[in-house]
C-alpha positions in Angstrom: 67.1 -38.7 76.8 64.0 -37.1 78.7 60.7 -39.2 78.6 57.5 -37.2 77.8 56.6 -37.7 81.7 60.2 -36.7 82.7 59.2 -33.3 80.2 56.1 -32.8 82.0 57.3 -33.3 85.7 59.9 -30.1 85.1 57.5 -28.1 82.7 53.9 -28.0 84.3 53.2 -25.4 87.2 49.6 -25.8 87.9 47.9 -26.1 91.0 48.8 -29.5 92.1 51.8 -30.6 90.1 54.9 -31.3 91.2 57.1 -28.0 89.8 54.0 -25.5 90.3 54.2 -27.2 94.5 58.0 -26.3 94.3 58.2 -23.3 92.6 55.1 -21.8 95.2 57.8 -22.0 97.6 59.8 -18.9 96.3 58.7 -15.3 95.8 57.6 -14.9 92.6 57.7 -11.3 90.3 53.9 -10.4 89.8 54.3 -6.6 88.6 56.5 -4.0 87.7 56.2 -1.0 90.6 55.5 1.3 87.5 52.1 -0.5 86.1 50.5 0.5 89.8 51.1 4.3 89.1 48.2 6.6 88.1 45.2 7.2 89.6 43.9 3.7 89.9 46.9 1.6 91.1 45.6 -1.7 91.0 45.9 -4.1 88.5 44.6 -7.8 87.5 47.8 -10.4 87.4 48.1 -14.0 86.6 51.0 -16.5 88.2 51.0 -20.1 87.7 47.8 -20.7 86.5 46.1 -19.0 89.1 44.4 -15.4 89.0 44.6 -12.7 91.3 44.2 -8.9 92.1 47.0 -6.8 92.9 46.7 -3.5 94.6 47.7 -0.5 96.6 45.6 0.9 99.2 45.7 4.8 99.8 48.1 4.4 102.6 50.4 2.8 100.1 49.6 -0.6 101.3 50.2 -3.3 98.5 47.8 -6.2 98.7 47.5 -9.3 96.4 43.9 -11.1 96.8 42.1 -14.2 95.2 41.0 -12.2 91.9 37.2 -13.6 92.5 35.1 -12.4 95.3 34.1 -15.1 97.6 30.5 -13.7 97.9 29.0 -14.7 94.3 32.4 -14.8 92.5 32.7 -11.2 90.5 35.1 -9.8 89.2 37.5 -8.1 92.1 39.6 -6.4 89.4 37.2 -4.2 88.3 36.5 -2.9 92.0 36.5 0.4 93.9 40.1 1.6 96.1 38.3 3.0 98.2 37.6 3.2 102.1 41.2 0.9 103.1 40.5 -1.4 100.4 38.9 -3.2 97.2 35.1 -2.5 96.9 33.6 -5.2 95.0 31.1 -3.6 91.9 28.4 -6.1 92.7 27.3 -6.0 96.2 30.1 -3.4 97.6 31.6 -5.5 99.8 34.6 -4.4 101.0 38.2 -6.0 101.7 41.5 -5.0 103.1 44.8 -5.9 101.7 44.9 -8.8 104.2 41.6 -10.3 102.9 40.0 -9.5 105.7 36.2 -8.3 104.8 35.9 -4.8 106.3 32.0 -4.4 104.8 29.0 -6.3 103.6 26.9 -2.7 103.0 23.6 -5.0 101.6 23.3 -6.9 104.5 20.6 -5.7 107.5 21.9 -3.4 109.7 24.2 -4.6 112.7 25.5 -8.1 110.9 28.1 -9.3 112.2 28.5 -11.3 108.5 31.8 -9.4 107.3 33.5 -10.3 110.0 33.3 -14.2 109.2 34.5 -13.5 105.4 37.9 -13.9 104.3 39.5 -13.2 101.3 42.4 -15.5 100.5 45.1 -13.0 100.6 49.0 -13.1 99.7 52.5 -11.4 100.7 53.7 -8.9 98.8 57.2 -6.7 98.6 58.3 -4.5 96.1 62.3 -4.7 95.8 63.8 -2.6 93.4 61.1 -1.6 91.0 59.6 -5.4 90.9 56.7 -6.6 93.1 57.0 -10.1 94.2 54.4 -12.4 95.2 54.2 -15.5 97.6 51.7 -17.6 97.2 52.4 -21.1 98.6 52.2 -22.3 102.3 53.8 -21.8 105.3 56.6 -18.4 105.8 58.2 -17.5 102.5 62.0 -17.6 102.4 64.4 -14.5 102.9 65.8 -12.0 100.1 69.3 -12.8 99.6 71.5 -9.6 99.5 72.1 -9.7 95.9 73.1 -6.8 94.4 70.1 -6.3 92.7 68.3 -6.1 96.0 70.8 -4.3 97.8 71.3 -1.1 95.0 69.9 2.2 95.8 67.1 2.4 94.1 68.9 5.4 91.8 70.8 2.4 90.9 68.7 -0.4 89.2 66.0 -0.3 86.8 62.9 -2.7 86.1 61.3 -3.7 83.0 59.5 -6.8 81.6 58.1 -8.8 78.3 56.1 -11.5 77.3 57.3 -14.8 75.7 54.4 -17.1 74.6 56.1 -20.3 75.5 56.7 -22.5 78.6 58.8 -20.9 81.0 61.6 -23.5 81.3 62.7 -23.4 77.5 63.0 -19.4 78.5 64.9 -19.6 81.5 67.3 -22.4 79.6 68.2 -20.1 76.9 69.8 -17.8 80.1 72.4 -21.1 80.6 73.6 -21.5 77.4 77.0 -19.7 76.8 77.8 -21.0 73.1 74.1 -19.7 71.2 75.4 -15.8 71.6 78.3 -16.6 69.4 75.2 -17.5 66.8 72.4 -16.0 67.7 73.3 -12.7 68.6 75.8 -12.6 66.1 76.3 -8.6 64.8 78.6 -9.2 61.2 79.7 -4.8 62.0 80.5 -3.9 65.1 78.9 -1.0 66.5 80.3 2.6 68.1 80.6 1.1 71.7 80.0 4.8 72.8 76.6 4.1 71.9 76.1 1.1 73.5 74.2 2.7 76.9 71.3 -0.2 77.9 72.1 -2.0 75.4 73.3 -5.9 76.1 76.2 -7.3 73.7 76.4 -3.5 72.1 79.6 -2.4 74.0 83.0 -3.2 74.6 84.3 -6.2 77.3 86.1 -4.7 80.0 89.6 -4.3 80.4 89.7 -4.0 76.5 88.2 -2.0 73.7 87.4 -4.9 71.9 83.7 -5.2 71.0 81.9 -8.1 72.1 79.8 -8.6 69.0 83.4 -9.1 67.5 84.9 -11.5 70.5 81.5 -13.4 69.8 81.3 -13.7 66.2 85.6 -14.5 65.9 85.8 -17.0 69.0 82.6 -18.9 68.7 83.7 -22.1 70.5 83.2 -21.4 74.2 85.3 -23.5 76.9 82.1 -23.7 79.2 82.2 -24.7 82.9 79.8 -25.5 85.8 80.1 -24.8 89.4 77.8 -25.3 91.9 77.2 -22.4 94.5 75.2 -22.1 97.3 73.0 -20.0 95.2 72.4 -22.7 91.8 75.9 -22.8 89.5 78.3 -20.6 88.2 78.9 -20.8 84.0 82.2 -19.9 83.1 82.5 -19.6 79.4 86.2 -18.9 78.1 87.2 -17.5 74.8 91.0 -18.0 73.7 92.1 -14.8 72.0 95.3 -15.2 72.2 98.3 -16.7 73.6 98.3 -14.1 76.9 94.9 -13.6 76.7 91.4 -14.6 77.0 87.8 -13.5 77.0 85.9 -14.8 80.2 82.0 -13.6 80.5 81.1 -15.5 84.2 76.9 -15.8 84.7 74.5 -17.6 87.0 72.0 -19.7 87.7 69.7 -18.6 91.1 67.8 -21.5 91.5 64.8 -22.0 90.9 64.1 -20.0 87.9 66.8 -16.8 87.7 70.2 -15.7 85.7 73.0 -12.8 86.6 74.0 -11.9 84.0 76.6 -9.0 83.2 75.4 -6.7 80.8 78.2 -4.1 80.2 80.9 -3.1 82.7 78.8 -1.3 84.6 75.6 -2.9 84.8 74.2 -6.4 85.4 70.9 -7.9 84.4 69.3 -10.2 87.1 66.3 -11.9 85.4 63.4 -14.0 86.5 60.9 -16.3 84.0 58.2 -16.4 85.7 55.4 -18.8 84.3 52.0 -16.7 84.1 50.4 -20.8 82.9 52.1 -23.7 81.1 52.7 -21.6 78.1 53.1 -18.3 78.7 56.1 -16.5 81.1 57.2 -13.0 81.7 60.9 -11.9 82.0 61.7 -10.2 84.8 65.0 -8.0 84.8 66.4 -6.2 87.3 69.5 -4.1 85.6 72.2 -2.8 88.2 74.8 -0.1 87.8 78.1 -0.2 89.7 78.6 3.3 88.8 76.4 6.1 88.1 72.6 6.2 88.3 71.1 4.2 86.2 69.3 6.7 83.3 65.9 5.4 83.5 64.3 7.3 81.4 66.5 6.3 78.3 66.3 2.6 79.8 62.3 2.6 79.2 62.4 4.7 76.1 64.4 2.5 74.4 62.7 -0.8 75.5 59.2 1.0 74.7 60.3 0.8 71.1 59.7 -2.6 71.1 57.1 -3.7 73.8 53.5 -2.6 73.7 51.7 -1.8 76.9 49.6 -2.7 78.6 50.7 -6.3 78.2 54.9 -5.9 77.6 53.9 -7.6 74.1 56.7 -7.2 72.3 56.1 -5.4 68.7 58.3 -8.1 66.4 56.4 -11.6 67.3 55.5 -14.6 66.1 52.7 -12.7 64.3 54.6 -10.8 61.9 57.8 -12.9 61.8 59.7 -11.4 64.4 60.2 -8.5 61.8 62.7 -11.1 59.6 64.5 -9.5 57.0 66.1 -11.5 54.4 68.8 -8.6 53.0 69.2 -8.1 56.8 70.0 -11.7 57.4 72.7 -12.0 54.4 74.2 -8.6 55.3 73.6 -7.5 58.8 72.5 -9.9 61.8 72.6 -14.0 61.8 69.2 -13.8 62.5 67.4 -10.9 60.3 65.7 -10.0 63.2 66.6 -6.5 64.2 69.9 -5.8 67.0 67.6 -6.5 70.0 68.5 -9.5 72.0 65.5 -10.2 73.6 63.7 -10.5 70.4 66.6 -13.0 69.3 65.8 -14.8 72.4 61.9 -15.1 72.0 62.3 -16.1 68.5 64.3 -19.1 69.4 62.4 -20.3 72.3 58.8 -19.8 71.1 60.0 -22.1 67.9 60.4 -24.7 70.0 56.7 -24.6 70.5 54.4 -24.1 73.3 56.1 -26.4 75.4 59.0 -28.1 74.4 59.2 -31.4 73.3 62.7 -32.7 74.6 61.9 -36.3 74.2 63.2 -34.9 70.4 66.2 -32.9 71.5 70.0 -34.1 71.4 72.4 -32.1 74.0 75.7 -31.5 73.1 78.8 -30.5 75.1 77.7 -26.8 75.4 74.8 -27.5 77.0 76.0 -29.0 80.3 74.6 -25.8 82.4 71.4 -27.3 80.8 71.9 -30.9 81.8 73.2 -29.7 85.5 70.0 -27.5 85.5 67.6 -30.1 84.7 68.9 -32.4 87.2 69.2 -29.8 90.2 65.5 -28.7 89.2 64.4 -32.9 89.6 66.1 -33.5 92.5 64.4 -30.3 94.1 61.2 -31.2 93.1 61.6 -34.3 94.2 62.8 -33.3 97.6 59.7 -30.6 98.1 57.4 -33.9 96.8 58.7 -35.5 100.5 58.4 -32.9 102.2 61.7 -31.8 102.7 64.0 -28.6 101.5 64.9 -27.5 98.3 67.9 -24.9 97.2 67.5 -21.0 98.0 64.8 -22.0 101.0 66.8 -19.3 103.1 66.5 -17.6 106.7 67.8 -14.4 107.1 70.9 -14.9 108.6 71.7 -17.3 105.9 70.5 -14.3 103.5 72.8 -12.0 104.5 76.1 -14.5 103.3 74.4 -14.5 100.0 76.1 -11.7 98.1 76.4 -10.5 94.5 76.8 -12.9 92.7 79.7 -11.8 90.6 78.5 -11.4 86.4 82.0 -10.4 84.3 82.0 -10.0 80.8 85.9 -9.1 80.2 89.4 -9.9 79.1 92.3 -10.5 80.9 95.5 -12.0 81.0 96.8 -15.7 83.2 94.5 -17.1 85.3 91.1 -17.0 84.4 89.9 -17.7 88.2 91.8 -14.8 89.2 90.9 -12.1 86.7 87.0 -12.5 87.3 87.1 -12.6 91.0 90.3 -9.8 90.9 88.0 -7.7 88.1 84.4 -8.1 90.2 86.3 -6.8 93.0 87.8 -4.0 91.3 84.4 -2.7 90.2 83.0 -3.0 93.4 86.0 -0.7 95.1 85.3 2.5 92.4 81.3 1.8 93.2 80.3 4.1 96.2 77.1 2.0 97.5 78.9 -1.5 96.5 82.4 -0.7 98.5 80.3 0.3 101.4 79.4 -3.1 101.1 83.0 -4.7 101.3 83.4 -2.6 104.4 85.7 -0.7 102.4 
């Protein structure tokens, strides 16, 4: 049973708790590349409580700055790109994308005051469409070479949405194998020709079979935990038959990301990134193995359903989630529409702001959860004393940090062997992922 303070310790991120001192210790995803394109590529962001500024110079420099100017405190997002950097409207002072103050125009002629002001400034990357953010103390740790991170970038595409909820009851719905058998149960299966960027649309691999129909006919998962160097592996097995059996493989990147597969050519890495205590963004990164990705269909199709400039999504908590009854008797478990995330953000936000797990009772299913909760503690914890915490990586150690393999498929014997035998397979008939295998 967790306590109310046990709840708190793994929920709150502010400046100053324990979880927002840990998770300050990992890049963070701040943007989508795409919202700094136009004329004006600067943007206002919020992570962890905490406001800032997010920009790109005109040499294409990004910058990430304290969001207040640290003359009388206005408003840096609504500043000038101008001249190397952000021109505050006030008093035009000027600052680079290292915080370093390049102008105080007001002041007499010949002071020497700019060159005493700092802004408090942050690294930033941009990896494969996302811009990630680093805002605690001392060097942040390395990139591993995930696939995500490794794809061409003709090869992955980046989108984002809002949950209005507390980001750990959204990153917990990511390690729970047995809700899709309910949740995003389909009662007709669709054409699984049509299934491009769609997730649960198409058919497993090594089989024609729909998933929406191995998910709705096998809903009781045989779920196992393995720890990696990364977080854990979930395993969650479906007995078709006597010969065969469906095995859909995910993970846990600790602290606060899934790989997940999406088809059988594409994964979905995702990030919940708290924006305050109740409030996150997704983050998904979606990889092909084969073609380039079609990003143009990937954003139409997601533009559907989430309102810029905010990635709200359009069927909320506002208007029911778009709930249908006939749709519920005769069409979806939920009667919420056939997109997942929508699904997903329906049953997290229910669950309140933040969740109240003094109230909750695990069952079997949820032991990705309980092993979850306790890695998360023990990490916090650890960073409390001053020592290490999981996914704190060099770059050598970076480099041994591949994939991680995501398999949604059936096969035949040995369960072990199919998904490490199939993830293989796919990586030999993928031209930038064999190169990898030194193939």
């Amino acid at each position: 049973m967790i306590s109310a303070e046990q709840n708190d310790l793994m929920t709150r991120i502010g400046r100053g708790t324990p979880a927002g001192q840990l998770l300050r210790r990992y890049w963070q995803p701040v943007a989508l590349a795409d919202e700094l394109a136009g004329p004006r590529p600067l943007k206002p962001v919020q992570l962890m409580g905490q406001h800032f500024v997010l920009f790109r110079d005109e040499t294409g420099r990004l910058g990430l700055l304290d969001r207040d100017c640290p003359h009388r405190g206005a408003d840096l997002a609504f500043g000038r790109l101008e001249n190397g950097g952000i021109r505050c409207a006030f008093h035009g002072w000027l600052f680079d994308a290292h915080g370093q103050c390049l102008e105080t125009p007001a002041e007499p002629a010949g002071s020497k005051l700019c060159s005493r002001i700092r802004q408090a400034a942050y690294p930033v990357v941009e990896k494969s469409g996302v811009v990630f953010a680093y805002i605690g103390e001392g060097e942040p740790p390395a990139f591993p070479d995930f696939d995500c991170f490794v794809a061409p970038d003709t090869h992955t595409f980046a989108f984002k949405g809002l949950f209005e909820c507390n980001w750990l009851q959204a990153l917990e719905v990511g390690i729970d194998p047995a809700h899709a058998s309910y949740l995003h149960r389909f009662f007709e299966d669709a054409d699984t020709s049509e299934s491009y960027g769609k997730q649960f649309r198409g058919a497993s691999a090594d089989s024609s079979m729909p998933i929406t129909q191995v998910l709705r006919d096998y809903d009781r998962p045989d779920i196992s935990v393995e720890p990696t160097d990364y977080g854990m592996r979930l395993t969650a097995l479906r007995k078709l038959s006597e010969s065969s059996t469906h095995v859909r493989v995910t993970n846990l990147v600790f602290p606060q990301a899934f790989v997940i597969p999406m088809s059988a050519e594409m994964t979905i890495s995702q990030w919940h990134v708290p924006v305050d205590d109740t409030h996150c963004y997704w983050y998904a990164i979606f990889t092909s193995f084969t073609g380039p990705v079609d990003k143009q269909q990937m954003r139409e199709q997601r533009l559907k359903l989430y309102e810029l400039p905010d990635y709200t999504s359009r069927k909320n908590k506002r208007n029911n989630y778009g709930f249908s009854v006939e749709e519920q008797l005769n069409e979806t478990y939920t009667g919420m529409g056939d997109d997942i995330n929508v699904h997903d953000q329906w049953a997290v936000e229910s669950q309140g702001p933040i969740q109240d797990r003094t109230r909750e009772h695990l069952g079997s299913t949820d032991k990705g959860i309980i092993t979850y909760r306790r890695m998360l503690v023990r990490a916090i914890e650890s960073s409390q004393a001053g020592e290490g915490a999981p996914m704190l990586i060099d770059a050598q150690q970076a480099t041994a940090l591949t994939g991680p393999p995501s398999i949604d498929g059936i096969g035949e014997g040995d369960t072990d062997a199919y998904w490490q035998g199939a993830d293989r397979e796919r990586r030999m008939k993928s031209d930038w992922a064999r190169a990898r295998l030194g193939a």
